[in-house]
C-alpha positions as CSV (number, residue, x, y, z in Angstrom):
1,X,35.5,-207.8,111.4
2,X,38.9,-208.9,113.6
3,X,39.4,-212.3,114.4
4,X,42.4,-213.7,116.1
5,X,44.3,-216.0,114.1
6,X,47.3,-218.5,114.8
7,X,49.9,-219.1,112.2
8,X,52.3,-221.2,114.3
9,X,54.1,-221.1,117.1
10,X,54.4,-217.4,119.1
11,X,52.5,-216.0,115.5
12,X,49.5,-214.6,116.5
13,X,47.7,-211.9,114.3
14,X,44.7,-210.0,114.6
15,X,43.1,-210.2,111.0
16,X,40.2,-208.8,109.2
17,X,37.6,-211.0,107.5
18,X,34.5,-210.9,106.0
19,X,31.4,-211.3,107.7
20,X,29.8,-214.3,106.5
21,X,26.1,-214.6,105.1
22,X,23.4,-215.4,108.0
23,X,21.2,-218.9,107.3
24,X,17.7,-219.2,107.7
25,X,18.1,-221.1,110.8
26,X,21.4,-219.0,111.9
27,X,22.1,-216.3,113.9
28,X,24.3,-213.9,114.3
29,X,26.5,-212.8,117.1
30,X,28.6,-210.0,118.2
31,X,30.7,-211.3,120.7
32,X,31.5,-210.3,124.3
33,X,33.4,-212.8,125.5
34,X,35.9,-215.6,124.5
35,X,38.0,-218.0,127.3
36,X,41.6,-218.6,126.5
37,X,41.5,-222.6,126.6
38,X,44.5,-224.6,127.2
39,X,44.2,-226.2,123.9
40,X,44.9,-222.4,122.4
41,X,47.3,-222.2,124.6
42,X,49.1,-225.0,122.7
43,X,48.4,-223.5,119.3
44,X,49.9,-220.5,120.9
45,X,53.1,-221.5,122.2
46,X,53.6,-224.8,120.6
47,X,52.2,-225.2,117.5
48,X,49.9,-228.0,118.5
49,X,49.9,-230.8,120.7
50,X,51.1,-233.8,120.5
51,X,50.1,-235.3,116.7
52,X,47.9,-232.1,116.4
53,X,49.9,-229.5,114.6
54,X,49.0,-226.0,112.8
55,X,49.2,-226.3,109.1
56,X,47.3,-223.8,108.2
57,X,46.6,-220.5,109.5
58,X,43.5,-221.2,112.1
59,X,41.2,-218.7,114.1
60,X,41.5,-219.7,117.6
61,X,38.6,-220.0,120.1
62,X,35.6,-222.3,121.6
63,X,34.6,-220.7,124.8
64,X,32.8,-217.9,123.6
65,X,29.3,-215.9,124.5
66,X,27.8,-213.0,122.6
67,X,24.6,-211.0,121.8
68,X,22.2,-211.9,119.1
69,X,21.8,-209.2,116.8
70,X,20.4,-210.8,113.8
71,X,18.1,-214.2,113.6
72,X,17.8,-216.0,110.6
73,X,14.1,-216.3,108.7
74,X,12.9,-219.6,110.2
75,X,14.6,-218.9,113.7
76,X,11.7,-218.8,116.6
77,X,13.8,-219.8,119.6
78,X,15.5,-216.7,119.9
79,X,15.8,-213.3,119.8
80,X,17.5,-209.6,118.6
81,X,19.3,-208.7,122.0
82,X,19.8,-212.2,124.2
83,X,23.0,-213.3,125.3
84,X,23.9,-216.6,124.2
85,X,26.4,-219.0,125.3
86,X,27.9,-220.5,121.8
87,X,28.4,-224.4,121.9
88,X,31.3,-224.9,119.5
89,X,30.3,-228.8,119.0
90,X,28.4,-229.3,116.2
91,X,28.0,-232.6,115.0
92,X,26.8,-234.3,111.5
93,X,23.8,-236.2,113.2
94,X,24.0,-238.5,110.7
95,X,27.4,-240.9,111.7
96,X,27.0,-244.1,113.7
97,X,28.1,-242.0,116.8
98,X,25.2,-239.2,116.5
99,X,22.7,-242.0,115.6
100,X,24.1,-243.5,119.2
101,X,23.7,-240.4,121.1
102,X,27.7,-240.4,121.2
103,X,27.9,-237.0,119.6
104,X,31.5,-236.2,121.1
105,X,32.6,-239.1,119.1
106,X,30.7,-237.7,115.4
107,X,33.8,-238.8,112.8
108,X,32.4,-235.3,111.0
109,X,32.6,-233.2,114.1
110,X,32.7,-229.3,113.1
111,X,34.6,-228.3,116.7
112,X,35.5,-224.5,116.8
113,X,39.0,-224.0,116.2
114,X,40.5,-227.8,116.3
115,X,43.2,-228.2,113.7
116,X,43.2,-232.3,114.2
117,X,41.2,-232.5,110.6
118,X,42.7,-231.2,107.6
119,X,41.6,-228.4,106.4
120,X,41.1,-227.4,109.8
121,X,37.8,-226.1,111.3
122,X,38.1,-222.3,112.2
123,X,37.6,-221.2,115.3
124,X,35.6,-218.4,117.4
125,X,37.9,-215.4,118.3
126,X,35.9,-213.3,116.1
127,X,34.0,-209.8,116.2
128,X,31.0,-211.4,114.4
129,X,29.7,-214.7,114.4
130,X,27.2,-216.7,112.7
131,X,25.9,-219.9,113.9
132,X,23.0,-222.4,114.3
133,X,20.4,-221.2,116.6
134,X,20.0,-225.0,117.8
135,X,24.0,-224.2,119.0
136,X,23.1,-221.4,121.0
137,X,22.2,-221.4,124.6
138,X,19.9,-218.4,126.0
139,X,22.3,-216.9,128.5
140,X,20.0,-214.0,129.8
141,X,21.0,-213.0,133.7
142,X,24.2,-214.1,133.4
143,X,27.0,-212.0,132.7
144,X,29.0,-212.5,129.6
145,X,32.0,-214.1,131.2
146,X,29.7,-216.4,132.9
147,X,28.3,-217.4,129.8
148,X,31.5,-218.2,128.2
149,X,32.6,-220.6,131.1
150,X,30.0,-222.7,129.9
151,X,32.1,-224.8,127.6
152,X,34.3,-225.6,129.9
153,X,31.9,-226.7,132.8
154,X,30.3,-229.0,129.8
155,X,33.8,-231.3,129.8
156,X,33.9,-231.5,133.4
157,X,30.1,-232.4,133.7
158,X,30.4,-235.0,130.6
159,X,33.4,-236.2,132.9
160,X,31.2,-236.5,136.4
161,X,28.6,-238.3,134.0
162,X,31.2,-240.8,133.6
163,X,32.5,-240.8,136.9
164,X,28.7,-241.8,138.1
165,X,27.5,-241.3,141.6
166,X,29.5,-238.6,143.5
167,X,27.3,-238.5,146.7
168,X,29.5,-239.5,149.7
169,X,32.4,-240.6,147.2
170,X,36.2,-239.4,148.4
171,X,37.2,-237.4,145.2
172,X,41.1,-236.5,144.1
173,X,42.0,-234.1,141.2
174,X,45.1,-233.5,140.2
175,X,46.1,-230.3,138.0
176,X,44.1,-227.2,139.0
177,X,43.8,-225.0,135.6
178,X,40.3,-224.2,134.6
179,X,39.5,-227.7,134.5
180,X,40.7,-228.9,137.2
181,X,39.1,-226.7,139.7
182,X,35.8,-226.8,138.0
183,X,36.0,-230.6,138.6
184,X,36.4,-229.7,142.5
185,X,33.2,-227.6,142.0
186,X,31.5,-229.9,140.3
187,X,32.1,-232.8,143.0
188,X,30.9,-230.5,145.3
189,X,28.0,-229.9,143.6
190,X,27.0,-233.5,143.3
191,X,27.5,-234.2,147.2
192,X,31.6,-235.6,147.1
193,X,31.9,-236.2,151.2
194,X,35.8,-235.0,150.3
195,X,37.9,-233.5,148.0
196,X,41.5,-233.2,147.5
197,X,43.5,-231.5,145.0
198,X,47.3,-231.3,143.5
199,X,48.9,-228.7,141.6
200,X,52.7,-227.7,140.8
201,X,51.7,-223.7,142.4
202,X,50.5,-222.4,145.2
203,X,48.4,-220.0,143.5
204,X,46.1,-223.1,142.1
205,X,46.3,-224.9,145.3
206,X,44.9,-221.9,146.9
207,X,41.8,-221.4,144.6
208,X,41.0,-224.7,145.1
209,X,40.7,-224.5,148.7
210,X,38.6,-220.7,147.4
211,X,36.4,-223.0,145.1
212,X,35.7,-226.4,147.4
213,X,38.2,-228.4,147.9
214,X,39.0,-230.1,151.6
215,X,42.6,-230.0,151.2
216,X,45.0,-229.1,148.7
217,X,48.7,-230.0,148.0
218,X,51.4,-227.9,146.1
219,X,53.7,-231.1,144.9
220,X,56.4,-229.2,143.6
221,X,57.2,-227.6,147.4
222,X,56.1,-231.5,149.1
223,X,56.5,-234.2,146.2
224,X,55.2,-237.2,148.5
225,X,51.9,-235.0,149.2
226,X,50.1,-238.3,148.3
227,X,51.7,-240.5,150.6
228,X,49.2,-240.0,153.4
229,X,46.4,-240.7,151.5
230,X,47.7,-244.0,150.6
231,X,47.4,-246.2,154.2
232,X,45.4,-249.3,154.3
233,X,45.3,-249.7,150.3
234,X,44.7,-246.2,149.1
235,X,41.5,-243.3,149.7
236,X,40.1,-242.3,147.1
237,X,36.9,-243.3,145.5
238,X,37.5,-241.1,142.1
239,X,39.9,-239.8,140.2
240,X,39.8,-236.3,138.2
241,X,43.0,-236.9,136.4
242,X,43.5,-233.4,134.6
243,X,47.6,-233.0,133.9
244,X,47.6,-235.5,131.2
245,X,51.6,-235.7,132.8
246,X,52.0,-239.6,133.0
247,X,54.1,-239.6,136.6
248,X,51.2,-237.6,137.8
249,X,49.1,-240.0,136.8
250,X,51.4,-242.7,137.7
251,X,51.4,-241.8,141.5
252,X,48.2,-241.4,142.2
253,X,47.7,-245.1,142.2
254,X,49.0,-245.8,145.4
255,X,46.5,-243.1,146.8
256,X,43.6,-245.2,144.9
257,X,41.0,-247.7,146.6
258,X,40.0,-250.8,145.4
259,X,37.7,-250.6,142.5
260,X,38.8,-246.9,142.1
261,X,37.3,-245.4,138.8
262,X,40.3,-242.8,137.5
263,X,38.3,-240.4,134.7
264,X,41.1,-239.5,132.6
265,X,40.8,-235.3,130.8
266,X,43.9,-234.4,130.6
267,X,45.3,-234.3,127.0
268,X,49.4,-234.5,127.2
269,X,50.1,-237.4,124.7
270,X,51.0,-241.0,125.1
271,X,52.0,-242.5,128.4
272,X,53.5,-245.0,130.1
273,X,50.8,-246.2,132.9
274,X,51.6,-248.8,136.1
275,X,49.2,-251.2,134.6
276,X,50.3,-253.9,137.1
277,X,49.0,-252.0,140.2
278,X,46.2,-251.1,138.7
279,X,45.0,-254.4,137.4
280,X,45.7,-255.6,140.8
281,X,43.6,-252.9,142.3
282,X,40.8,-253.0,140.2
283,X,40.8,-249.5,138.9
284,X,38.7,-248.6,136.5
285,X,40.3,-246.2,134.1
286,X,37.6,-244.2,131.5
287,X,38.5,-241.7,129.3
288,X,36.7,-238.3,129.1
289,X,36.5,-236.2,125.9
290,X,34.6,-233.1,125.0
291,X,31.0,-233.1,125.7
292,X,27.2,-232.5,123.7
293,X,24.3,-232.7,125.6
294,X,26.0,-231.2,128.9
295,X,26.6,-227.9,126.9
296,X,23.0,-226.9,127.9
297,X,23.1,-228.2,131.3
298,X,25.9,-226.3,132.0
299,X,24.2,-222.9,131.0
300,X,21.0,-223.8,133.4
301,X,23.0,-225.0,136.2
302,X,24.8,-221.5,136.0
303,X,21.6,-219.7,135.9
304,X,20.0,-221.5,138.6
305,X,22.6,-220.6,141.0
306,X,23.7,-224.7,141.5
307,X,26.9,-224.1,140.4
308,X,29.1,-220.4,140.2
309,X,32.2,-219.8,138.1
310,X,32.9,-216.2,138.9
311,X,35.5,-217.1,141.2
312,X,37.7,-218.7,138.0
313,X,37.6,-215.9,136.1
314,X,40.9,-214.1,136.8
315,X,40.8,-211.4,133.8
316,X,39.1,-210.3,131.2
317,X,41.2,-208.8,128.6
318,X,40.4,-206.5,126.0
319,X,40.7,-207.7,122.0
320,X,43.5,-204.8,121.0
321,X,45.8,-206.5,123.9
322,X,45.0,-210.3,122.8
323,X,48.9,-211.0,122.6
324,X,48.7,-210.4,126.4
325,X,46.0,-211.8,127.2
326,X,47.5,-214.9,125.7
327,X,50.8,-214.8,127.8
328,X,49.2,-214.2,130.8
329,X,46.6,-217.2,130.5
330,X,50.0,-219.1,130.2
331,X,51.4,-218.8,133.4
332,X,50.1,-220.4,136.0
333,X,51.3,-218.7,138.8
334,X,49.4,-215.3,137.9
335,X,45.9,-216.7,136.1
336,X,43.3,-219.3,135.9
337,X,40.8,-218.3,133.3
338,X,41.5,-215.4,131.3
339,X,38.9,-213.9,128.8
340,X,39.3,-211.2,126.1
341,X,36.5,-208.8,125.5
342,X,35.7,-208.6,122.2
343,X,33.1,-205.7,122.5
344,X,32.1,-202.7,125.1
């Protein structure tokens, strides 16, 4: 089979390797679909991210759906022929974390295609792939792509779970990649009275005005966007904070009520933070990483019509073109998700 593999920075390859042997209580996959995360992205044109580097060659990819076409001897849950939305977080169960019901936390995490242990844990992009049926969410009336996006809706809802109550709550995001904008869906979803979002291009800014959002600011082409939002000690209920760019982070303080909670997912190293005005607002400021639980939430809530991520899929790209699939995804003025298609 052909996976995609990174080998550092601008070296991507399209390798063969061998199939691996299917479990009792595997299955195994060919895949349809994989989404181009940002954190590839990195691997792609940097290397890494901040501490994170390659070193070793890694498969890429954690945002993937497929069909079954093979279930292991003790597997009842599924089935030869269902799509299946592949969680790529898979936990030891057996750490202090797991035993809290902190999985996203699990010091022996298996993540799909994360080089922060050593050896690092390969990654998705492949033709074929076998894993647990307990990872595997039963996709059926979705289409592939859908499927795929489920990954990334499971950060933004294990975000909203630690934002809390949304209902009647003024919401601000800032950065509107995939991540972003699914944040201004998800808000939506759980009743936000308004929504406002920033981005560097107007091609983001538009799509979140296409996915939800009340307003929405381009703050390259108006840099005090914010300003309005900050009268009579700030607006907004919640933050969404998805740039992980500390002056982004930095000004939306001013725009910030009282007792603000900021949910911090954006991923773009240390920072230098305004602690001052925040302690003398109040804010709350929580972190937000990964997900576990929400994985499966995310595939029923896609299913059930609640919440729709068509719109976010930009292109789907097939595997023989993967280079360009992987430039594209990086500029943000043509693309929001982009997908290869693995298979016909």
């Amino acid at each position: 089979m052909k996976a995609i593999v990174a080998h550092a920075a601008k070296d991507l390859r399209l390798e063969e390797q061998d199939i691996p042997p299917i479990g009792s209580q595997q299955v195994r996959i060919r895949l349809q679909s994989g989404g181009i995360c940002g954190s590839d992205l990195h691997y792609y044109n940097h290397g890494g991210f901040g501490a994170v580097r390659l070193k070793q060659p890694m498969t890429l990819g954690h945002e993937v759906s497929g069909l079954i076409e093979a279930v292991g001897t003790d597997v009842t849950t599924h089935k030869i022929g269902q799509l299946v939305a592949i969680s790529p977080s898979r936990p030891c169960k057996t750490c202090d974390f797991c035993q809290e019901g902190k999985q996203n936390h699990c010091i022996n995490m298996q993540f799909y295609g994360s080089a922060m242990p050593f050896p690092h844990i390969q990654g998705a992009f492949r033709e074929i792939l076998v894993a647990d049926a307990e990872q595997c969410a039963v996709a059926d009336g979705l289409s592939a792509g859908e499927a795929a996006m489920a990954e990334p809706l499971s950060v933004v809802l294990h975000a909203a779970k630690q934002a809390g109550d949304l209902m009647g709550k003024r919401v601000l995001v800032t950065g509107c990649g995939p991540i972003g904008l699914l944040a201004v869906i998800v808000a939506r979803a759980a009743g936000a009275l308004q929504i406002v979002a920033t981005d560097i291009t107007s091609f983001t800014t538009k799509m979140a005005l296409s996915v939800g959002a009340d307003a929405a600011h381009n703050v390259v082409q108006n840099p005090a966007s914010l300003s309005k939002y900050t009268a009579d000690k700030g607006t907004f209920d919640v933050l969404f904070e998805c740039t992980g760019v500390a002056p982004v982070v930095a000004s939306t303080v001013p725009a910030l009520r009282p007792g603000a909670t900021m949910i911090q997912l954006g991923l773009g190293g240390d920072m230098t933070l305004p602690i001052q005005a925040m302690t003398a607002k109040e804010l709350i400021l929580i972190g937000s990483f990964r997900f576990h639980a929400e994985f499966f939430d995310a595939v029923e809530l896609m299913r059930g019509g609640q919440i729709d991520v068509k719109p976010l899929i930009t292109h789907t790209i097939l595997l023989s073109d993967f280079v360009d699939a992987f430039e594209l995804a990086s500029d943000r003025n043509k693309a929001v998700k982009v997908q290869i298609q693995f298979a016909d």
